[in-house]
N, C-alpha and C positions, 0 to 999 in steps of 0.2 A: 866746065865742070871737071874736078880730076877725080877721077875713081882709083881705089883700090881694091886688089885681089889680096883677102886671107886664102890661105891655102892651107892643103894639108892640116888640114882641124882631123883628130885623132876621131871624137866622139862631139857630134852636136847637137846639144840639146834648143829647140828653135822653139816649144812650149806654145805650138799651134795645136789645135783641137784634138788631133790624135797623138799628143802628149809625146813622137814618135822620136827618138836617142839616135842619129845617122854616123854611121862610119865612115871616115875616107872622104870629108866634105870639103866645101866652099864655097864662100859668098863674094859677093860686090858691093861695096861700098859706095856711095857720091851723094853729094848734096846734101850728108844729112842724115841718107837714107840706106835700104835695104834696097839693091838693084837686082838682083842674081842671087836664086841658093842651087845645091845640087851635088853632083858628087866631083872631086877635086877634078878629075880626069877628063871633065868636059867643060871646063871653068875658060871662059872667054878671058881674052884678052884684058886688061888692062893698064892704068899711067902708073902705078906703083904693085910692087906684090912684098905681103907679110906671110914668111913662113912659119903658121902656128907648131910649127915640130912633133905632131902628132897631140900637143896639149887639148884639152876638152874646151868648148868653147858654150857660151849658155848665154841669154838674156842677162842684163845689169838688174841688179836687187830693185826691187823697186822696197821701199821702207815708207811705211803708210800713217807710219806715228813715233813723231820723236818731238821734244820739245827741246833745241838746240841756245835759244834762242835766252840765256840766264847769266848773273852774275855770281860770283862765292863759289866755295866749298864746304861739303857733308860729309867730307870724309870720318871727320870725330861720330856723328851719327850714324855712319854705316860701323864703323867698330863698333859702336854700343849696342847696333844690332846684330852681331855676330855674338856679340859675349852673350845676346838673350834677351834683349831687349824688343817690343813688341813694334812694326810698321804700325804708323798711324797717319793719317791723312795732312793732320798738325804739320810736321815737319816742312812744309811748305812757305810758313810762313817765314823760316829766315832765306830763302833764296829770296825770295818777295824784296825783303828788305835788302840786300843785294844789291838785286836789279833795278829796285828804286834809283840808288845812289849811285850806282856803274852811268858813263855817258855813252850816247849813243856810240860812238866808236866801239868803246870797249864789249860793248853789246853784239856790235857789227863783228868784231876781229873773235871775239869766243864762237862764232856760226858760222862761221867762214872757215875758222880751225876745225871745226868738227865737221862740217859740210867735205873738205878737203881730207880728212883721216877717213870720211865713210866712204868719201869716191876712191881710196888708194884701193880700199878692201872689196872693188867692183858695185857698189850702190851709184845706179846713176840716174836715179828718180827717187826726192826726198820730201816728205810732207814733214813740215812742223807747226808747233802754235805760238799762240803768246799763252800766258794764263799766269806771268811771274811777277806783272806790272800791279795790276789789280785796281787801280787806277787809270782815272781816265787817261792822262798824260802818257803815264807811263806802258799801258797799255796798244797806245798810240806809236810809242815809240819802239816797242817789242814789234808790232805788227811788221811799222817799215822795217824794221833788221831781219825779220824772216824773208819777210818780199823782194828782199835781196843776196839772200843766199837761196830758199828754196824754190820750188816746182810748184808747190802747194801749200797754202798758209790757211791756217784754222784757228777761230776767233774762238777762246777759252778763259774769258772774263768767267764763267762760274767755273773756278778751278777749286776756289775756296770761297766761304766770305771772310775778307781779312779782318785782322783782331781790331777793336774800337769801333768796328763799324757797324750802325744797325742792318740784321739781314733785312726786312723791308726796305730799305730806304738803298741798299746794295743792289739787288733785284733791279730794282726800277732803275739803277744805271747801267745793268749791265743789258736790260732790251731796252735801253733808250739813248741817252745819249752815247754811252760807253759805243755800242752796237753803230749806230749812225757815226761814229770817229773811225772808226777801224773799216769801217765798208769795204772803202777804194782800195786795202790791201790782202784781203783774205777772198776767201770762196768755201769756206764750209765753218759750222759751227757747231761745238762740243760742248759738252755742262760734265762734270765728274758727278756722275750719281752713285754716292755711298755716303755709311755713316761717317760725320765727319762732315760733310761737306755739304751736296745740295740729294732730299729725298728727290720722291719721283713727281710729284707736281709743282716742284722747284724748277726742274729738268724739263717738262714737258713747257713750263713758260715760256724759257729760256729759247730753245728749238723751238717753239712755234714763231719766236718773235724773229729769230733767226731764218726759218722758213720763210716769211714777209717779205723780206728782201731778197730772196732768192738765192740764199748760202743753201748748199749742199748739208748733210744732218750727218753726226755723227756724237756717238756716246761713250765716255770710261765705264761700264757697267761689272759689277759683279765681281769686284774683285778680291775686297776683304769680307763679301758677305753676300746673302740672298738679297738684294739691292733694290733690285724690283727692274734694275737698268734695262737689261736684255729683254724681257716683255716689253717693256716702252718701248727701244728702241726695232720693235718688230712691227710696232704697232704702229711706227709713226710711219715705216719704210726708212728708215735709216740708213745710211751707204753702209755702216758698218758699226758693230759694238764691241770696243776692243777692253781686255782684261779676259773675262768671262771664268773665273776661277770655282766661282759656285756655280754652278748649274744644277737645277732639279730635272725628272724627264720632262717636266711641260716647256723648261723651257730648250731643253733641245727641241723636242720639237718642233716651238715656236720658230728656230732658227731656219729648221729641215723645212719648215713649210714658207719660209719667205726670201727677198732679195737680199736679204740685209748678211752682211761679211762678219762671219766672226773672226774678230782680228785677236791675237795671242802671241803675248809678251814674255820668250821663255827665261832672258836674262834677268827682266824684271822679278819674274817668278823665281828665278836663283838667290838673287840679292836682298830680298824681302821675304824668303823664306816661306811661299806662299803654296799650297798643294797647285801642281803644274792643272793648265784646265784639260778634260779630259775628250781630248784632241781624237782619237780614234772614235769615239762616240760620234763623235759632232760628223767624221765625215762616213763613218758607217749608216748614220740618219740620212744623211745626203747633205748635210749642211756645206753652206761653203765657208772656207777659210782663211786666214793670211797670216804672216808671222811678219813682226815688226820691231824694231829694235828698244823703242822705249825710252831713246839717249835722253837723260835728264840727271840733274847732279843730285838727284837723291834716293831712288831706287834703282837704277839701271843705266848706270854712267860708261856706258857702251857704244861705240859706232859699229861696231862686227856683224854685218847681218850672216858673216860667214857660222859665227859663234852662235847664232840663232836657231841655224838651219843644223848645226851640230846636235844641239840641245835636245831640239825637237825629234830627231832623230832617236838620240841615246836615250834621253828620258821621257818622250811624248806618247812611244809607238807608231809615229810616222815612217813608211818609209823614205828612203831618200829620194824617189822622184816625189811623194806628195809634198815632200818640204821643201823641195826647191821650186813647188809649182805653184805653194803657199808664198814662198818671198818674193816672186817671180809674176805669173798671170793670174792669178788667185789674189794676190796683193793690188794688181792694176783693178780689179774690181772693186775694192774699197775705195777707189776714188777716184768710182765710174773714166777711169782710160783703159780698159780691156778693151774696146772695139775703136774705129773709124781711126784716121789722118794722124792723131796724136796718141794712137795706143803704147804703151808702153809693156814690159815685161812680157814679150814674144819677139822673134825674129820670123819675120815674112818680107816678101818683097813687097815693097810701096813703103812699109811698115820704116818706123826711126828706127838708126845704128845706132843704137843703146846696146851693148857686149862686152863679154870679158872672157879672158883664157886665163885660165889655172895652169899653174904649173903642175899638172898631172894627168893621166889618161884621161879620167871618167869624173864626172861630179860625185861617184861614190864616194871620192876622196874627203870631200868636204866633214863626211862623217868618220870615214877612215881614219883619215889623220888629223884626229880633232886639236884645234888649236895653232896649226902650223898655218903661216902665214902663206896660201897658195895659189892667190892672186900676181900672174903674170905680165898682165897687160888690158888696160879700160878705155872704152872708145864709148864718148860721151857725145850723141849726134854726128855719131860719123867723125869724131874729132879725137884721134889717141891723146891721151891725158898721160 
């Protein structure tokens, strides 16, 4: 096994339970893993040494919702909605069409581009779905092109019901044979619950049938409207209900009082113009959180989880360690790797070399210097990228 020694990390933030910012650190690297943390000046020997030059060093983004995984462009539609025009759930169905007609390569090489521009920006744990196929086939083959770029693939056959198609007869493909195609490459399962798309006993079919087979639960809820998503997805135990743009107090609550991650999409909410969700709420309740990037070519054609953790900052009321605790170990709980062998979005020994140094002192930067590119160097399992 060859190990390496970072050294001289300025400021590290390791986003183990007591949240605690070290100065003057260093770790060991091998196998993969986290061997050694501590203060630089008692940092053992090792086969290779990287000197961080006092840069901040932090956990890889963990990014817990994007859907990479599409063919086309909405660029015409994002202008139209800058000049005033209304986000509607509709606009999905021309990537649909798209992705129908794109081959599986071209499918492959568009999430392999974007897999690849989120890891330069230090994301080194990425969930995505299908939900652009909408058909069985095509569904099928979104699936395998995720399961080959990401960490985490989520079955979002009810994304929409597409145009021509009866919703009855839709439904029943997407928990039946739709759901039985796609098995062998996913591990959680999502329904977009808003107007537009599927209510909440659309939703609660879809994840129980998904449940069945032992897919992990997770919901779009709440984002153009009172939904109903967020109570559902409390009620089912859900990993996580991400949007959450309306919220009443019941349903803070409902969050304060359960397992379930509010995940929150602040680019999305930039480019769709949508009121930001009311992030300070949620974790003054006790709720817990995540920030995610949302990459998709029609609301939030973003890989920056740096741009995320910016957002949230300037515009959410977060400070800058709740936001980066949010992209970070807060984001590993939406999809249950916060603990054991495979945790992600912490630095511990035992724990995966998932890390990155910023080219600046402290992660305040991130908010400081919003927009500058300040990713230094990414080590993806103990592997500099």
């Amino acid at each position: 096994m060859t190990t390496e020694l970072v050294t001289n990390i300025g400021e590290l933030t390791t986003q183990n339970d007591d949240r605690e910012r070290r100065h003057d650190a260093a770790l060991v690297i091998g196998d993969g893993r986290v061997l050694w943390i501590g203060p630089a000046a008692q940092a053992p020997a090792a086969d290779t040494r990287t000197d961080a030059g006092g840069r901040a060093a932090l956990p890889g983004w963990v990014d817990t919702h994007s859907h990479v995984v599409f063919a086309g462009d909405r660029s015409a539609e994002f202008e139209a909605r800058m000049a005033g025009q209304a986000y509607a759930a509709g606009g999905i169905n021309a990537t649909v069409a798209a992705t129908r007609a794109a081959s599986d390569e071209q499918l492959a090489t568009t999430a392999r581009g974007l897999r690849d521009e989120a890891e330069a920006q230090g994301t080194t744990f990425l969930e995505t779905k299908t939900g652009y196929g909408l058909d069985l086939e095509s569904e099928v083959r979104s699936a395998r092109a995720a399961a080959s770029v990401a960490d985490v693939v989520t079955y979002l056959g009810a994304h929409i019901v597409p145009a021509g198609v009866d919703r009855r007869d839709y439904l029943d493909l997407v928990t039946g044979p739709m759901l039985d195609a796609v098995r062998p490459y996913v591990q959680f399962i999502d329904a977009f619950c808003e107007a537009g798309a599927f209510d909440v006993e659309e939703t609660r079919e879809v994840l129980l049938a998904g449940r069945a087979t032992g897919l992990g639960l997770r919901v779009h809820g709440n984002q153009l409207g009172f939904s109903g998503g967020v109570r559902l997805a409390t009620e089912l135990g859900c990993l996580s209900v991400d949007h959450c743009n309306h919220l009443d107090a019941a349903d803070v609550d409902a969050l304060a009082g359960s397992s379930t991650v509010a995940t929150l999409l602040p680019a999305c909410d930039l480019s769709t113009r949508q009121p930001f969700p009311p992030a300070r709420q949620l974790l003054d309740a006790g709720a817990s959180i995540a920030l995610a990037s949302n990459c998709n070519p029609g609301s939030s054609y973003t890989t920056s989880m740096p741009f995320c953790v910016a957002t949230a900052v300037l515009q959410m009321g977060l400070t800058i360690d709740e936001a980066v605790w949010a992209a970070t170990r807060g984001a590993a709980k939406a999809v249950n790797r916060e603990h054991g062998t495979d945790a992600v979005g912490s630095l511990r020994v035992g724990g995966l070399a998932d890390l990155q140094l910023l080219n600046a002192p402290s992660v305040a930067h991130l908010a400081y210097r919003p927009g500058v590119p300040l990713t230094h160097a990414v080590w993806r399992r103990g592997i500099r990228r």
